[in-house]
N, C-alpha and C positions, 0 to 999 in steps of 0.2 A: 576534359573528362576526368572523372574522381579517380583517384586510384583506390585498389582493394580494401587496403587500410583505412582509408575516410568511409568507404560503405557502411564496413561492418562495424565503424563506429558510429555511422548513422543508426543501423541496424538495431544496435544496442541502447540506443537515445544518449549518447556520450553527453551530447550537449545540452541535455538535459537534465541534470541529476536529481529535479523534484521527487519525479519515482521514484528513487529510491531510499530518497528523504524519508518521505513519508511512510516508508517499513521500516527504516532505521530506528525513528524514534520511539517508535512503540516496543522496539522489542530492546533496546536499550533500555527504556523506562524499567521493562520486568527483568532485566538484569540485574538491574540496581537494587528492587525491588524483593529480589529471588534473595539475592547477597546480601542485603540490608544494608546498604551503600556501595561502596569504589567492588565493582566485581575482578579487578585486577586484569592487566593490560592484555593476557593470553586472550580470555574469553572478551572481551571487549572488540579486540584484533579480529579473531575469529568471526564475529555475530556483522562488525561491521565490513568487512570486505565478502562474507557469507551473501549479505542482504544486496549489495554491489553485483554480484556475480548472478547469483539468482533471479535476481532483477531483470539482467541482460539477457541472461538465458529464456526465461519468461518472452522478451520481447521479439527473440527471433521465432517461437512457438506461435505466438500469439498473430506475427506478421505474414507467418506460410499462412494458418487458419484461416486467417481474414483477408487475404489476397485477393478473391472475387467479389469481397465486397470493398474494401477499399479504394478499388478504383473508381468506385462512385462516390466517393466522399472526398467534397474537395481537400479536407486537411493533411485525409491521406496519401492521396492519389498518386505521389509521389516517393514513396516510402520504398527501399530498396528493393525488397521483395517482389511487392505489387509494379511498380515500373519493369520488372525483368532485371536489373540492374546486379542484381544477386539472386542466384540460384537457389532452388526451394532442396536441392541440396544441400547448398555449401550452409543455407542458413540453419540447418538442422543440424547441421557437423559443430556446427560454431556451438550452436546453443545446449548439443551435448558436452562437449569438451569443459563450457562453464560452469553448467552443472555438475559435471567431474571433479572440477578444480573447488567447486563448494562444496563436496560429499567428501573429499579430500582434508578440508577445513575441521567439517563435522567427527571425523575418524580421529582428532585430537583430542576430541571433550570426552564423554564418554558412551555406556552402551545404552541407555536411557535417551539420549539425545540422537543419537544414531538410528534409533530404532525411529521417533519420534518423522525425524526425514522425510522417510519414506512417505508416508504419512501428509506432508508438505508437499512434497513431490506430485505425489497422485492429484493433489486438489489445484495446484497451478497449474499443470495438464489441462486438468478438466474446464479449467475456467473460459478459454476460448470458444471449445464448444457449447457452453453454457449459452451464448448468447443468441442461438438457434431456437433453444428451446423452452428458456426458463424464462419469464415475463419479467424476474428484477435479478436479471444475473448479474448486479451489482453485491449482491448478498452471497454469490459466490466467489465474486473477487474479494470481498470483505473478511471470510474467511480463510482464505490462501494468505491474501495482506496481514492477517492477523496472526500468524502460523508462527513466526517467530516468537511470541509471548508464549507458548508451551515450552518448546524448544528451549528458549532462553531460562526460566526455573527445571525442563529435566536437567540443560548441562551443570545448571548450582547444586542442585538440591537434589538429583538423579532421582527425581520424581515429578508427576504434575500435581499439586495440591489444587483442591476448589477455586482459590483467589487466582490461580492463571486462568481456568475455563471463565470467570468471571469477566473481567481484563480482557479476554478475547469477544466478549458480547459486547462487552461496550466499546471497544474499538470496531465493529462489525459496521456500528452506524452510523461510525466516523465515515468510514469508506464509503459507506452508502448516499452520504452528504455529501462526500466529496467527489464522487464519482459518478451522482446525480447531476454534477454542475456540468463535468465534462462531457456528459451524455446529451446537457443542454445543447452542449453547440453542434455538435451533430445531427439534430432530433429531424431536421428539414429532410436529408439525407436519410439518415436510418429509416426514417416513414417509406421515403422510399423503395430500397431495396429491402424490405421487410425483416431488417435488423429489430430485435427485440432489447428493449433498455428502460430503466425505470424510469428514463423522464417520460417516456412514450407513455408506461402504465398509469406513471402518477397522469400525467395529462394535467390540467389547469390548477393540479393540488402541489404541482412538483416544489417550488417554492416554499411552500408551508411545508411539507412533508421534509425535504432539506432540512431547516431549523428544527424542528422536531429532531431528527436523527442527533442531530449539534448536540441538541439538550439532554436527550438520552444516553451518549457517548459520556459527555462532561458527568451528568447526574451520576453516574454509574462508577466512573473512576472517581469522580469526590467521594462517594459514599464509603468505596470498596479499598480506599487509600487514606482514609482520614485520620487514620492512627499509623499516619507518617512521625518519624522521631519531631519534627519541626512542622505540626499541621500549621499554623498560622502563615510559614512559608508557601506551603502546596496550595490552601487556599487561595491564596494571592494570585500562582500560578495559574488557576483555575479561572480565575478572575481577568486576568490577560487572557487568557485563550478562550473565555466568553464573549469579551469585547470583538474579538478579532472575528468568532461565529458571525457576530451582526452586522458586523462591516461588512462578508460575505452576503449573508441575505439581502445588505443594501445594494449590492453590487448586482447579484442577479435580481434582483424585484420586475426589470424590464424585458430581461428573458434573452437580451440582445447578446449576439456571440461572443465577442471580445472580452464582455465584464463577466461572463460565466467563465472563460476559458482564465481569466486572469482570477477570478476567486477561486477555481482548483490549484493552479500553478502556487498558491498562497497560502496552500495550505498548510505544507509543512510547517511552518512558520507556528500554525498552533499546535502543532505535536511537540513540536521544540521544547514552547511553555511550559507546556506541561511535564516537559523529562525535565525542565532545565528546575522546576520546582521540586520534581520527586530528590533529584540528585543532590539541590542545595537543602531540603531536610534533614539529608543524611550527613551534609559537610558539616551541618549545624550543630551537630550533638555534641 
């Protein structure tokens, strides 16, 4: 039998850390970006044990939500909530307290990014229920996922200029891409219990519609970053983290569960790229 401590670290996807990779690097990138390079080790500390915490918190929300659907989905079915294993209390105690200890984080930067939270807050709530009602509530994770690139220029800049709302579009279809994939392997399941999810809406287009998103994320942050101090570096960047799109698309083209669940799990990998090109712009000057 687990003991409490391994639950709630199940709870929180401990053994996981792709999720919260995958918010990291985006809103790392608009730090760098906010700051016009190194945003100095406080706010950096901050954004990345923020995105950690959040993250977890998110999952124990998202695990009470989906607890009666879960149990029909084989991937879930066993997930601590949905088994009994942890109490649809104790999981909401847990995932306030995280969210405390990240509002806690936020209360050091200043009142622009504070404010901003709230804001964050509300739409990661929202997002579990989304999947009730909204036919690509992927586009609502995309925007929660994405919340850290405002956040990350009000704490620099104690404002949000146009280029973060920017930044957040085109990161939107990153998530949509990527959370197309994981929606792939589910899709058997979610038909089922009449879960709503973009791979179900796209249907026979989901594939194509994925790469698209790929292209419009990439498109979007080339365009909207290209007067990086070192563009010839970020280019590059871009350039690796397009290869790695199509490696994806090759993976899912068959639709089968494993190669879709293993091209989500990969994804960070191309968010990386693309921070690890904004960053060495900046190192380059």
């Amino acid at each position: 039998m687990k003991s409490v401590g391994a639950l709630y670290l199940e709870l929180i996807r401990w053994n996981r850390p792709a999720g919260w990779l995958l918010l990291l690097w985006p809103t790392l990138s608009a730090l760098w970006v906010a700051s016009h390079g190194f945003p100095g080790w406080h706010l950096v500390t901050v954004f990345t044990l923020g995105t950690i915490l959040m993250r977890s918190a998110g999952c124990c929300v998202n695990d009470v939500a989906d607890r009666d659907f879960d149990r029909h989905v084989k991937r879930t079915a066993q997930r601590p909530v949905t088994s009994g294993a942890v109490a649809v209390r104790e999981a909401l105690i847990l995932g306030a307290v995280l969210a405390l200890l990240a509002f806690g984080l936020v209360l050091t930067t200043n009142a622009a990014a504070i404010a901003w939270s709230f804001a964050a807050l509300a739409i990661a709530l929202a997002y579990p229920f989304a999947k009730r009602y909204v036919a690509m509530p992927q586009a609502v994770l995309g925007v929660a996922f994405s919340f850290g690139i405002p956040m990350a220029f009000a704490a620099v800049q104690s404002r949000v200029p146009p280029l973060a709302w920017v930044l957040l579009l085109g990161n939107l279809f990153w998530v949509i891409a990527y959370d197309t994939e994981y929606a792939m392997v589910d899709r058997d399941d979610d038909l089922k219990i009449g879960m709503k999810t973009s791979a179900i809406t796209l249907g026979r287009f989901d594939v194509a519609a994925v790469m698209l998103c790929y292209a419009i994320y990439l498109s979007i942050w080339a365009v909207a970053l290209m007067d990086q101090a070192q563009p010839a570096i970020y280019f590059i960047a871009i350039g690796v983290a397009a290869v790695q799109a199509l490696w994806h698309g090759w993976l899912i083209r068959k639709r089968e569960r494993e190669d879709c669940f293993k091209a989500f799990r990969l994804n960070h990998w191309l968010g990386f790229a693309v921070f690890a090109g904004i960053a060495l712009s900046y190192l380059a000057m």
